[in-house]
N, C-alpha and C positions, 0 to 999 in steps of 0.2 A: 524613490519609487512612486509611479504615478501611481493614483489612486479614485476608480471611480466609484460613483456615487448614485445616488439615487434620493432625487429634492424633495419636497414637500413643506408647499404653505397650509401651515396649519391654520392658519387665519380663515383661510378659505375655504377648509373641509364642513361640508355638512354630515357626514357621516352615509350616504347614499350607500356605498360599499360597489360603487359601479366599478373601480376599480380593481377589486377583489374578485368580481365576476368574468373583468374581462379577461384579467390574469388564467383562473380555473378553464376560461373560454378556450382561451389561448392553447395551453399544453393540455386540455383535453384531460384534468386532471379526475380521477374517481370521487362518488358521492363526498365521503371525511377526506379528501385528503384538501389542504388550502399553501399555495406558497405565500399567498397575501392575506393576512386579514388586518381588519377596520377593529379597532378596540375604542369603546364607549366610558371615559373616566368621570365621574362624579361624584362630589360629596359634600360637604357644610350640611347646614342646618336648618329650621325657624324655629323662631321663638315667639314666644304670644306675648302684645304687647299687652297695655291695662284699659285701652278702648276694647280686647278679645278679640283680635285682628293677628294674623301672622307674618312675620318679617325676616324676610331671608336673615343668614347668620354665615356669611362665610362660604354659600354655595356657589358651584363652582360646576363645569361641565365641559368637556370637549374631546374630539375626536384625533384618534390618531392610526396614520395607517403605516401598517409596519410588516416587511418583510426579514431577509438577511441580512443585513447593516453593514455587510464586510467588514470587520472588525478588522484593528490596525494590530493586535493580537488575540484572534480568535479563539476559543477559550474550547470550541470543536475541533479545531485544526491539532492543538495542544495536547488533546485527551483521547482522540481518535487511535484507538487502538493496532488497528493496521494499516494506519497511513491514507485512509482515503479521504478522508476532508483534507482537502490541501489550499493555497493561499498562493495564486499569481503573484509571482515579484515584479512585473510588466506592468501589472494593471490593476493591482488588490484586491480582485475580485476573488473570493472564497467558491469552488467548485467541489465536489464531488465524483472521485473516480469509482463508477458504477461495480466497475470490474475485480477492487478489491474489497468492496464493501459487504462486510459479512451480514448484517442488519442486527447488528448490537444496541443501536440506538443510542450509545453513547452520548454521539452527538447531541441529540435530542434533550437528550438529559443536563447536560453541561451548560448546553446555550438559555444566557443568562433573557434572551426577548424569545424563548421555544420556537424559533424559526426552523431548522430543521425539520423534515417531516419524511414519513415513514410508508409507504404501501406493500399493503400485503398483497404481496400477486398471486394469481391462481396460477394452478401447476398442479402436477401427479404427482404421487409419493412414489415411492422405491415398485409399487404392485400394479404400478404402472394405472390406480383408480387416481378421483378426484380428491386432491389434497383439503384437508378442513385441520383448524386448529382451534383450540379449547383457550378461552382469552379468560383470565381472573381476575377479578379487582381488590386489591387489599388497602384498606384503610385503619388509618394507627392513629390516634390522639396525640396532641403535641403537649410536651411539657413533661418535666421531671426526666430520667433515664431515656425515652426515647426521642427527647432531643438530635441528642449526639447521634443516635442512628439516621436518623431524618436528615441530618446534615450533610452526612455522609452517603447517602440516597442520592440526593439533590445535587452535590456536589460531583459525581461520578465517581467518590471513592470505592462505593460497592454496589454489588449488582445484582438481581437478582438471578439464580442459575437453574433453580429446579423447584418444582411447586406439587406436595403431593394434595391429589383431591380422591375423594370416595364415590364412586360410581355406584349405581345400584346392581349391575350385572358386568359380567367380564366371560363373552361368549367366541364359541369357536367358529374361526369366520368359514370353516366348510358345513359344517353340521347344526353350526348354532346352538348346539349347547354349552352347557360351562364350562369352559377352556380346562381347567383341573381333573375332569372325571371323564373329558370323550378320549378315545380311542388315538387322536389325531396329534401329533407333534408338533410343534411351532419349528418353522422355517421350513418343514420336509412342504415337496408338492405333489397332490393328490388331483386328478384327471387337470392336468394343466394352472390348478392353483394352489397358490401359496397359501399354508394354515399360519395365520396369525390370532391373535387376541383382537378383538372390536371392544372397546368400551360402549357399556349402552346406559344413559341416563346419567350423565355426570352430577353428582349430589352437592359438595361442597370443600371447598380447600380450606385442608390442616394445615398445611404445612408451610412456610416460605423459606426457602434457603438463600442465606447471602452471601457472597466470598468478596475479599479486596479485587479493586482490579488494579494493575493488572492479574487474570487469574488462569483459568484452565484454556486449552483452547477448543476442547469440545463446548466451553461455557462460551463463547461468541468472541474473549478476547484473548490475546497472545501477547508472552513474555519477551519475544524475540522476534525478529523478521521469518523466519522459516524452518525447514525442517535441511536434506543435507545439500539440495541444488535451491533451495528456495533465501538462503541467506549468502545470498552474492550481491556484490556493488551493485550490480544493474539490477536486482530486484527492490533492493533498498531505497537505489534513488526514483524506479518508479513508482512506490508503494509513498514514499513519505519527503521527495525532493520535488522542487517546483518544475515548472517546464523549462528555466533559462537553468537549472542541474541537470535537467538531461538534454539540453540542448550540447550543453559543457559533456557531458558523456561522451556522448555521441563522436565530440571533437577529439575528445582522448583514445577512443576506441578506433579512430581513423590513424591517429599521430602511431600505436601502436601496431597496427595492420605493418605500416609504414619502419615501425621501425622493425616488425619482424621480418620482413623481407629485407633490411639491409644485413642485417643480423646471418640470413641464408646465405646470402650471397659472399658476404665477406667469410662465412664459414667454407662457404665451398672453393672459395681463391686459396686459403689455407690449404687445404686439401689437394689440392693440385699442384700447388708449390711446396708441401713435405714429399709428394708421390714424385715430382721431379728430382729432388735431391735424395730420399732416400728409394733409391727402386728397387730397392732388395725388401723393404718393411712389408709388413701384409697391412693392404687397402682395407680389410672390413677394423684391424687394431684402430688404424690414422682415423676412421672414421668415429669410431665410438671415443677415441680421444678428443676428437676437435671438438664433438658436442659438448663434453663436460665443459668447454676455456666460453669465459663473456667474455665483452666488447674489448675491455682493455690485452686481454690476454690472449686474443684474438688477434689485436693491431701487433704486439709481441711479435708474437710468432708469424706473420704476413712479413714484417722489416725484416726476420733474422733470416727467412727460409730465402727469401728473395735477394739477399746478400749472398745466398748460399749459391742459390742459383746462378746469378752473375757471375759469381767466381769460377764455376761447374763449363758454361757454358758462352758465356761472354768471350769474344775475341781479343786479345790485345793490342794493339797499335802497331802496324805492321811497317808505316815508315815513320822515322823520324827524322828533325832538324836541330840544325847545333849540335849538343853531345854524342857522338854516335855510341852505343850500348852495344855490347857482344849480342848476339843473336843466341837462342838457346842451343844448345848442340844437339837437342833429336828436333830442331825446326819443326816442332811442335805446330808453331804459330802461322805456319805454312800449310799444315797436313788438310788434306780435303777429304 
């Protein structure tokens, strides 16, 4: 499998970051969002010598710029819940199919250089206003017990699925009072609007809840390909096969076309040679018979009815040479 790439002399970076700008330039990218950034490594030491002068000790500096690396097993591709980090067998290049991507972040989570990146687009909720969302930050100490949780964090073993927080008011979005004591129902609609709950002044979050993934699929990821038309081959292999698998589809789903039309045809030849040999049978019985018989037992019955037929209808050999044969006595072989 060819495999491209993307070079970089490290020798040569000063750290500018012009190429991080031109990238964000390029696709037009939001304020936080970066496909490229410049990372600044440094570390050593000085030590003081006995003139009271200091002297480097192993310091050390330099620049690296780093986007998606294409990995040769991408570690997003892997853990990607429904298929949409995928992985060119043409070209190795690692893409994203827009179209199936729930915004789990998995990926984000998994990839070992955080290459991945995430935008929150603006959009309306269900009430048809301007969509907003409540972002948390929870921070845990490392060491002793929640280690292993952290790892398991990090790793995209678990996720997080639901975060309670305490608001200072919880008001009725018709009348604005406290949703519990007004008058007003949640989901009924009163002069054209829907009464929901408005959080007003979010306080702080209790709670974090975490599940294995794979876990729910109202939680972002899914156990399975789909629900009862969503787990078919061709959702499978567009959801989580390269483009040279559905290119292969594509060829299979022709060859089948192809073979269901012979399949008709040699059904309907059967059909027409049971109806000439037998013409007393009822045509709708022959019909729901032939459908039951495949290929084999299809070719079956095609040799034996067509034998039949020959015999039914085929003339005999009216002269002959050398042995002469009695003629049949109601000269049959004659009758017009």
């Amino acid at each position: 499998m060819t495999q491209y790439a993307f070079h970089l002399d490290g020798g040569k970076c000063t750290g500018c970051k012009t190429c991080q700008v031109a990238c964000k330039e390029t696709y037009k990218l939001p304020v936080s969002n970066l496909y490229r950034k410049v990372y600044n490594y440094q570390g050593g030491s000085w030590k003081p010598t006995e003139a009271g002068h200091y002297v480097p000790d192993g310091v050390f500096g330099y620049f690296v710029s780093l986007a998606c690396n294409h990995c040769s097993s991408p570690a997003c591709v892997a853990n990607c819940p429904t298929g949409a980090m995928q992985k060119d067998e043409e070209t190795g290049i690692v893409w994203t199919d827009h179209d199936v991507c729930i915004g789990c972040k998995t990926c984000s989570t998994v990839c070992p250089y955080g290459a991945p990146t995430f935008v929150e687009e603006e959009g309306v909720c269900s009430q048809g206003e301007g969509r907003c969302y409540l972002k948390g930050y929870a921070y845990m100490l490392r060491g002793g017990e929640n280690d292993a949780l952290i790892a398991q964090i990090e790793g995209g073993i678990k996720k997080e699925v639901s975060v309670g927080c305490s608001v200072e008011r919880c008001v009725c979005s018709i009348c604005g009072e406290d949703i519990n004591t007004c008058a007003h129902k949640k989901g009924e609609v009163y002069g054209g609007k829907v009464c929901c709950a408005e959080l007003v002044n979010a306080q702080d979050a209790y709670e974090w809840s975490f599940v294995a993934v794979p876990a729910q699929p109202r939680a972002g990821v899914l156990k399975r390909c789909g629900g009862e038309d969503a787990g078919t081959l061709k959702t499978l292999v567009k959801r989580r096969g390269s483009r040279a698998n559905q290119r292969e589809l594509e060829s299979l789903e022709k060859q089948a076309e192809a073979g269901k039309r012979y399949l008709s045809e040699l059904r309907g030849e059967v059909k027409r040679l049971m109806l000439v040999c037998e013409q007393e049978a009822d045509g709708e019985a022959i019909e729901k018979l032939a459908e039951k018989f495949d290929e084999s037992e299809l070719k079956e019955m095609e040799k034996l009815y067509r034998g039949k037929m020959a015999k039914k209808l085929g003339l005999r050999t009216q002269l002959t040479y050398g042995e002469k044969t009695k003629a049949a006595e109601d000269e049959s072989d004659f009758r017009v």
